[in-house]
DSSP file (Angstrom, degrees, kcal/mol; ACC not computed):
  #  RESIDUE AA STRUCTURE BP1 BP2  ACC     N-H-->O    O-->H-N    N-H-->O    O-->H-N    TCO  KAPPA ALPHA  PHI   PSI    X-CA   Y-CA   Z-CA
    1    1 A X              0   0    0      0, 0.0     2,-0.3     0, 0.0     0, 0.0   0.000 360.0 360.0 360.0 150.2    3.9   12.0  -16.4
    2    2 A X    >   -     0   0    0      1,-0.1     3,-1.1     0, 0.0     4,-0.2  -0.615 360.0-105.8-109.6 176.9    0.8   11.9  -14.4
    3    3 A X  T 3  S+     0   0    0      1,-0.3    59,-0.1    -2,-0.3    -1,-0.1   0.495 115.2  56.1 -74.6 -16.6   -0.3    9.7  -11.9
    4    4 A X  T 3  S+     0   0    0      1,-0.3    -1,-0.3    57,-0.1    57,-0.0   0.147  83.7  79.9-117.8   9.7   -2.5    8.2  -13.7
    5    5 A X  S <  S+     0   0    0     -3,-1.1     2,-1.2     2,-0.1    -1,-0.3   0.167  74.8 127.1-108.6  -9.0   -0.2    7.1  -16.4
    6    6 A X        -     0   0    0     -4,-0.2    -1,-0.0    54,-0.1    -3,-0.0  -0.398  69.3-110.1-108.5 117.9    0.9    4.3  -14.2
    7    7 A X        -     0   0    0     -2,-1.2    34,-0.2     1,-0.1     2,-0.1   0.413  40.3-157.7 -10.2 118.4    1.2    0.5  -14.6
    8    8 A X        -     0   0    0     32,-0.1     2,-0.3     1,-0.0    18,-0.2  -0.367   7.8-139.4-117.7 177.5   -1.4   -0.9  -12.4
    9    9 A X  E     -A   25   0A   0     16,-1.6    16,-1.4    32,-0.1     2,-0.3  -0.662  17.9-132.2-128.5 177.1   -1.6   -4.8  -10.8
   10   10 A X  E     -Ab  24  80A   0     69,-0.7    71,-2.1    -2,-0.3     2,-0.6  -0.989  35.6-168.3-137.4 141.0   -4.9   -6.4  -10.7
   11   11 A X  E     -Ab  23  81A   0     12,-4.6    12,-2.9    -2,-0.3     2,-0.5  -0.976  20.8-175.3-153.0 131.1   -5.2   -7.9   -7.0
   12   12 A X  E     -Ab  22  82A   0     69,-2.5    71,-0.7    -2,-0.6    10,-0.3  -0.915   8.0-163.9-114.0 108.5   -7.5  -10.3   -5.1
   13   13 A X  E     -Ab  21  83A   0      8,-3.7     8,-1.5    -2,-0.5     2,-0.2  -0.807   9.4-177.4-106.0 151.3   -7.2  -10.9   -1.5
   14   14 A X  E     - b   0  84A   0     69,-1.0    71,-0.9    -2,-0.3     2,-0.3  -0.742  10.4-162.4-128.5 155.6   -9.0  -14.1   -0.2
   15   15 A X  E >   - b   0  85A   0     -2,-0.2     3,-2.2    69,-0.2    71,-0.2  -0.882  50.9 -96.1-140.5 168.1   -9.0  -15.1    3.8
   16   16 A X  T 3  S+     0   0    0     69,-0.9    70,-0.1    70,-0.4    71,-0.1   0.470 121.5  40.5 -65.3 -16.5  -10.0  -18.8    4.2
   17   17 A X  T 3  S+     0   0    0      1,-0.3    -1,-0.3    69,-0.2     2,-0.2   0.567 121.6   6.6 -95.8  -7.1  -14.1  -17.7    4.8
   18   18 A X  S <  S-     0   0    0     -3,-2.2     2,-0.5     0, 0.0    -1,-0.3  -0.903  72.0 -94.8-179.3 124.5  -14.4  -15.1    2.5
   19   19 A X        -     0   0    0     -5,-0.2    -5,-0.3    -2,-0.2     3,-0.1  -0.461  34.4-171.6 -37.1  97.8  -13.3  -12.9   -0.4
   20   20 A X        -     0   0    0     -2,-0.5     2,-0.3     1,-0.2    -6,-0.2   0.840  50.4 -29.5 -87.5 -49.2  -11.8   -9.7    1.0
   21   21 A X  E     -A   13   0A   0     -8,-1.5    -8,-3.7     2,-0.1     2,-0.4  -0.960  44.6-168.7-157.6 152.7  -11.2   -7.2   -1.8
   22   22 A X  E     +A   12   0A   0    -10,-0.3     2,-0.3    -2,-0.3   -10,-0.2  -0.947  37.1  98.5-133.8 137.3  -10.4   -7.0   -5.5
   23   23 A X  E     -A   11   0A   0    -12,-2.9   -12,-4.6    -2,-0.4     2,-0.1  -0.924  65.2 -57.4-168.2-165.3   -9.4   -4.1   -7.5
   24   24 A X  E     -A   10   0A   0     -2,-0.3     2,-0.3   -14,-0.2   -14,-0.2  -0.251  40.3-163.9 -80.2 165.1   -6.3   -2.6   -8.9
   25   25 A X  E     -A    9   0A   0    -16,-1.4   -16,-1.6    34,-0.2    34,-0.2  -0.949  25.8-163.8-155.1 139.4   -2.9   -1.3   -7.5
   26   26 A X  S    S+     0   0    0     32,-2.3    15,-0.3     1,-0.7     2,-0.3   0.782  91.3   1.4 -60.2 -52.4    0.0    0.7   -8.1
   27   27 A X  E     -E   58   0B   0     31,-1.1    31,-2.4    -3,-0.2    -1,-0.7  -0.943  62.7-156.9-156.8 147.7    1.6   -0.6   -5.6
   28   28 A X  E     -EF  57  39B   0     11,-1.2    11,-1.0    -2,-0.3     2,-0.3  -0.437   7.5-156.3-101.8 177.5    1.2   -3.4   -2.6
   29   29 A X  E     -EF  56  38B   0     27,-1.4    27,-0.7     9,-0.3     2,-0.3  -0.791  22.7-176.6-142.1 136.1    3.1   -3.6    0.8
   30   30 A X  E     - F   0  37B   0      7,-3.1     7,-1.5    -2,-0.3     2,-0.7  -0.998  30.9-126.4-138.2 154.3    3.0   -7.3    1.9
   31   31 A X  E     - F   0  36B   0     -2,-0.3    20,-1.0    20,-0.2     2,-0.3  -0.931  37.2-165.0 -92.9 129.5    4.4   -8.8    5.3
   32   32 A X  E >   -GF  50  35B   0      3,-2.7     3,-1.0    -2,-0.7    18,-0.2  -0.708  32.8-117.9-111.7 151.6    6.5  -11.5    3.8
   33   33 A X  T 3  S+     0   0    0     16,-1.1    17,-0.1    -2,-0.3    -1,-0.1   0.871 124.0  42.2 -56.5 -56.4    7.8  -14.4    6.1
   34   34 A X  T 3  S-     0   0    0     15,-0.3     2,-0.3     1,-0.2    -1,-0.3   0.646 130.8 -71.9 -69.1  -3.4   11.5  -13.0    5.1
   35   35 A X  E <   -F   32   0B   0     -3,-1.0    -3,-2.7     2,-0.0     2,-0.4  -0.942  68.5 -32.3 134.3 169.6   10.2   -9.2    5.4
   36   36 A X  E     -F   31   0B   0     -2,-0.3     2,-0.3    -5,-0.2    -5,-0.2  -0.494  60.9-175.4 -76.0 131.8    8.6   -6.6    4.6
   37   37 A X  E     -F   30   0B   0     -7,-1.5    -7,-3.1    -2,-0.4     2,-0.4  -0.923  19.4-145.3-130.9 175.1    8.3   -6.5    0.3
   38   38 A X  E     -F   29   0B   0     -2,-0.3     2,-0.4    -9,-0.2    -9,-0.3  -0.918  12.5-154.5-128.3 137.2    6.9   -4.0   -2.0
   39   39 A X  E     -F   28   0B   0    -11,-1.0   -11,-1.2    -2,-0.4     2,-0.2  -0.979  14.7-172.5-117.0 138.4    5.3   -5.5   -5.2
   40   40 A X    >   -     0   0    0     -2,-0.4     3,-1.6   -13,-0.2     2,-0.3  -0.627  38.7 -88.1-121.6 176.3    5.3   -3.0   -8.1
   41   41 A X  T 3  S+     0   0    0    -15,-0.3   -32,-0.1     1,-0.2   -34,-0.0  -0.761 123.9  29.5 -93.5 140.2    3.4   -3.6  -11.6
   42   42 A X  T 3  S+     0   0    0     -2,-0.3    -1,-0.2     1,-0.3    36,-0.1   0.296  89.5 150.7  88.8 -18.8    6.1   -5.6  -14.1
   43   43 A X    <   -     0   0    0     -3,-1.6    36,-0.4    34,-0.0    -1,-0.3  -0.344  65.5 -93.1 -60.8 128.9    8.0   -7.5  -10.4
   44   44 A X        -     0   0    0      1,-0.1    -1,-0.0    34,-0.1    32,-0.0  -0.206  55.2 -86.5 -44.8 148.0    9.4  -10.8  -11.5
   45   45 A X        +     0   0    0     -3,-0.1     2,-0.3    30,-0.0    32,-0.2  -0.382  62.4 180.0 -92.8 140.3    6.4  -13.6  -10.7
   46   46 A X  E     -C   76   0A   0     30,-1.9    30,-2.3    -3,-0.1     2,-0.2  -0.852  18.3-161.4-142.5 164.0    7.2  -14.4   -7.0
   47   47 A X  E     +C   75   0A   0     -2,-0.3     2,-0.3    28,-0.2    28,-0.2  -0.839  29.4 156.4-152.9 122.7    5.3  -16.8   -4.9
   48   48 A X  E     -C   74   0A   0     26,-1.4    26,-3.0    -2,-0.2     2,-0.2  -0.874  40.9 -93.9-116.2 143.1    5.6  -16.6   -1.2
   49   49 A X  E     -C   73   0A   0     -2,-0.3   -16,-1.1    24,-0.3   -15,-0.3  -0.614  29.8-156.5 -77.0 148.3    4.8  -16.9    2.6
   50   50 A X  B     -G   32   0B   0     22,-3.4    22,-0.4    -2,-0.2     2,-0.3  -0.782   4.4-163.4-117.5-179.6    3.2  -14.3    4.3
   51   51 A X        -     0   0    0    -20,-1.0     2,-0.7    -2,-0.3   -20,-0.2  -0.699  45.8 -67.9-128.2-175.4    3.4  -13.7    8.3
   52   52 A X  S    S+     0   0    0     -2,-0.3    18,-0.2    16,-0.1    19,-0.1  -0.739  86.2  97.5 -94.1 110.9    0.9  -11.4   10.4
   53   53 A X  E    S- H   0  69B   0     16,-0.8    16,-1.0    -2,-0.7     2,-0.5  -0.254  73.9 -59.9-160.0-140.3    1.2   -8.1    9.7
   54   54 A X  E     - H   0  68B   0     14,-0.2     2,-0.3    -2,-0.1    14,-0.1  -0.898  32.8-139.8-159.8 119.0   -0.8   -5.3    7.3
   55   55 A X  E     - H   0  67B   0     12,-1.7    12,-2.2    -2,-0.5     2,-0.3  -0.581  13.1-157.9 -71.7 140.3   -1.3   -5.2    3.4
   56   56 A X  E     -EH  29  66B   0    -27,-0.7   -27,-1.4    -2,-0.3     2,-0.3  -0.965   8.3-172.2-118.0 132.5   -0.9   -1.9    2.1
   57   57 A X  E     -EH  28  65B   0      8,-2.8     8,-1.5    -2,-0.3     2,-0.4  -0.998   7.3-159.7-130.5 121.4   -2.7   -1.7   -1.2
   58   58 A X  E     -EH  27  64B   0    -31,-2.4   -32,-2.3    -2,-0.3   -31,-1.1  -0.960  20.4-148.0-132.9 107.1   -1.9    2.0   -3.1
   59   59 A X    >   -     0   0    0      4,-3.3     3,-1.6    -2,-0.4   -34,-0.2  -0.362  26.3-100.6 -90.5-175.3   -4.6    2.3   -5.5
   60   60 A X  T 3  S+     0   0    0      1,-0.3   -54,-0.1    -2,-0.1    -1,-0.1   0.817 124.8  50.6 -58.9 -29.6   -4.4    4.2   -9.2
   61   61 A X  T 3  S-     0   0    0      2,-0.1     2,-0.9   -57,-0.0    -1,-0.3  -0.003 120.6-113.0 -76.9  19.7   -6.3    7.6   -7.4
   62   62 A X  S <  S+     0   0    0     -3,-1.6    -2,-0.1     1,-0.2   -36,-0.1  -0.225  74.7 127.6  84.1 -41.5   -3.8    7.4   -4.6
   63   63 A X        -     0   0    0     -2,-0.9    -4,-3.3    -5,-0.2     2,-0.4   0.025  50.7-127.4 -72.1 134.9   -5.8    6.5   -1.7
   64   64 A X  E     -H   58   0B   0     -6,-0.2    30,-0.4    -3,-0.1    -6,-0.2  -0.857  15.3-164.0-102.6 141.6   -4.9    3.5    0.4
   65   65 A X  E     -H   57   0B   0     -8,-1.5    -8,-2.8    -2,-0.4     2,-0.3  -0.718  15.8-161.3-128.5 156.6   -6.6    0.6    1.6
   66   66 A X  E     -HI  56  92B   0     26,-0.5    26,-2.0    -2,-0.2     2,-0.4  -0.987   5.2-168.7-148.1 139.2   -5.2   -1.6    4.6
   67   67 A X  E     -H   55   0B   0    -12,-2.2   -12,-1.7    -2,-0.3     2,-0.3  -0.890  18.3-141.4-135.5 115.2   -5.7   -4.9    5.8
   68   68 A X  E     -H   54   0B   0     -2,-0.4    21,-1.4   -14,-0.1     2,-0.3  -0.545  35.7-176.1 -77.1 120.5   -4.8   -6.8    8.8
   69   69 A X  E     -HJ  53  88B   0    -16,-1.0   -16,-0.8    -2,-0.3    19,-0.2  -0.879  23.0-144.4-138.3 131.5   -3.8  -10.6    8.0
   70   70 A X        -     0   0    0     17,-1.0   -17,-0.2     1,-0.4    -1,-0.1   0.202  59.0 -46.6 -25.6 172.3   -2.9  -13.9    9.4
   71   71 A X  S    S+     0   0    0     14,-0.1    15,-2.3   -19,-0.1    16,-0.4  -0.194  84.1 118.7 -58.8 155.0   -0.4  -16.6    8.0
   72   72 A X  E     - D   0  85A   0    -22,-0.4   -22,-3.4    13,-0.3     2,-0.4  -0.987  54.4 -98.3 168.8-156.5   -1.0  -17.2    4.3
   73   73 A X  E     -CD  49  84A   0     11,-2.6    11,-1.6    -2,-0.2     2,-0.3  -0.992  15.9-140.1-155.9 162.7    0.7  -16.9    1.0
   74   74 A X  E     -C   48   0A   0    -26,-3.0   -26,-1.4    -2,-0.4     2,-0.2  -0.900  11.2-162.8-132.3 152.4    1.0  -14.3   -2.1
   75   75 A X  E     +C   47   0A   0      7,-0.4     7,-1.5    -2,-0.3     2,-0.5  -0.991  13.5 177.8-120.0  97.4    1.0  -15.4   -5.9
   76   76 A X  E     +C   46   0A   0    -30,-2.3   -30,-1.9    -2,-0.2     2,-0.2  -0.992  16.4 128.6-151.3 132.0    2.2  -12.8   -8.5
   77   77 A X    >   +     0   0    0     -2,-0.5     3,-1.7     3,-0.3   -33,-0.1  -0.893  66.0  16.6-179.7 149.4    2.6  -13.2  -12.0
   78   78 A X  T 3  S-     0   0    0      1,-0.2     3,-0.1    -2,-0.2   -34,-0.1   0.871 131.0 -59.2  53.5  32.2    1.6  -11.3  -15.3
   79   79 A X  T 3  S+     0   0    0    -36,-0.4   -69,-0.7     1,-0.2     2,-0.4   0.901 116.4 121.2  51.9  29.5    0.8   -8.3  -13.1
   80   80 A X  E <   -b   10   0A   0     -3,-1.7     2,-0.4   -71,-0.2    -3,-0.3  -0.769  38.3-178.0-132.4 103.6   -1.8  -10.6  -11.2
   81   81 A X  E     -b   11   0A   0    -71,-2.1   -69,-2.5    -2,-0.4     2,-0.4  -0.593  12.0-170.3-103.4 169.5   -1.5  -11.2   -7.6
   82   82 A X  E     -b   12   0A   0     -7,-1.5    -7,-0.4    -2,-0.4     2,-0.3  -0.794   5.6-165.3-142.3  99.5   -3.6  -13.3   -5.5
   83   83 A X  E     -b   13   0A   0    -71,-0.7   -69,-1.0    -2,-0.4     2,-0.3  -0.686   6.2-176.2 -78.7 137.2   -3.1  -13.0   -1.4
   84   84 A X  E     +bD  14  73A   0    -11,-1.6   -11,-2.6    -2,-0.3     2,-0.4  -0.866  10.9 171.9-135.2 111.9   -4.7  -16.0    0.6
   85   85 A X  E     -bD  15  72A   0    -71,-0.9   -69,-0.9    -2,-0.3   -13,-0.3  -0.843  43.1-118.3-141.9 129.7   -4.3  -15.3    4.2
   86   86 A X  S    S+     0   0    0    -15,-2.3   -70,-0.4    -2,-0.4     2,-0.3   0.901  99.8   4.1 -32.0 -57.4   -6.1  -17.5    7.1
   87   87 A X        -     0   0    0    -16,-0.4   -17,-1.0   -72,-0.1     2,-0.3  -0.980  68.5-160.3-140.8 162.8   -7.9  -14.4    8.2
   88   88 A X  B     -J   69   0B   0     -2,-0.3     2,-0.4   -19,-0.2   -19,-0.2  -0.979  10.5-153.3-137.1 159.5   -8.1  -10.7    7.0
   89   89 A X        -     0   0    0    -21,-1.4     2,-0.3    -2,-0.3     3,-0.1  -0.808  24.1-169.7 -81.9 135.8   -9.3   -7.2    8.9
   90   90 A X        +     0   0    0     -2,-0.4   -22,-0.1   -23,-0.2   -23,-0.1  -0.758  59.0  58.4-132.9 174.6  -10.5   -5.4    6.0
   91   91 A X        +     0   0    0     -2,-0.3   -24,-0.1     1,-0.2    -1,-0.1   0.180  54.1 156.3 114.7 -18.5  -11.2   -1.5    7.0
   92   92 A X  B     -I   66   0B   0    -26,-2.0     2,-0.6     1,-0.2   -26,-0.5  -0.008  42.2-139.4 -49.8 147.4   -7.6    0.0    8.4
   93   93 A X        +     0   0    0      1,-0.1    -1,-0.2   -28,-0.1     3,-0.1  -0.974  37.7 164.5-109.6 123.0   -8.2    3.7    7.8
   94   94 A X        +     0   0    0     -2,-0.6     2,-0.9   -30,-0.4    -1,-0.1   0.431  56.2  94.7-106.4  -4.5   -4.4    4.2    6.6
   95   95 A X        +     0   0    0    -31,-0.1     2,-1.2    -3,-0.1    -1,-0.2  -0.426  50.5 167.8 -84.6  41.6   -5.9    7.5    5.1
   96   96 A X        +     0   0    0     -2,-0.9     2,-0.3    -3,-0.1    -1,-0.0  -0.371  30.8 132.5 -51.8  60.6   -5.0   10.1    8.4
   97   97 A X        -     0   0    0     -2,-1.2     2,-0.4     2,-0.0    -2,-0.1  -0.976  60.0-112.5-134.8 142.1   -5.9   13.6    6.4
   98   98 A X              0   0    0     -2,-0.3    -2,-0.0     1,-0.1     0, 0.0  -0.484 360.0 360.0 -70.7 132.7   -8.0   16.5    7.6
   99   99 A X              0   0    0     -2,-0.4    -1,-0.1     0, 0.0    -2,-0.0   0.764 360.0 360.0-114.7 360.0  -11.4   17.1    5.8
């Protein structure tokens, strides 16, 4: 199978001034109140707290986006989540590779 053959999420992150990103995902990282969770495309529809910590967002070309976040809360269902976080960092370079 290729990489690209895989189930994607459709994902909005919000912070309370301002839309932060939308796109697609393979897979999120979220800091959850209980823990760290992993959201995958097809997870049972969860609604949650979040704490302050750093989304990891895995998009369908591989590359990762990270974002530093405040208290808030995540929404997932139908392969649609929606983070709404008090504040966001948008920019992390989680992408360490020589070029």
């Amino acid at each position: 199978m290729a990489a690209t053959d895989k189930p994607t999420i459709q994902v909005n992150i919000v912070a309370a001034d301002r839309p932060v990103w939308s796109g697609t995902a393979v897979q999120i990282s979220i800091p959850a109140s209980e823990g760290s969770m992993g959201i995958l495309a097809d997870h049972e529809p969860v609604m949650t707290a979040t704490k302050d910590g750093l989304i990891k967002v895995i998009q369908p070309n591989g590359e990762t986006l990270g974002f530093e976040v405040t208290d808030g809360f995540i929404s997932f269902d139908s392969n649609k989540l929606t983070v709404a976080v008090e504040t966001c960092k948008d920019g992390v370079d989680l992408n360490a590779s020589a070029e």
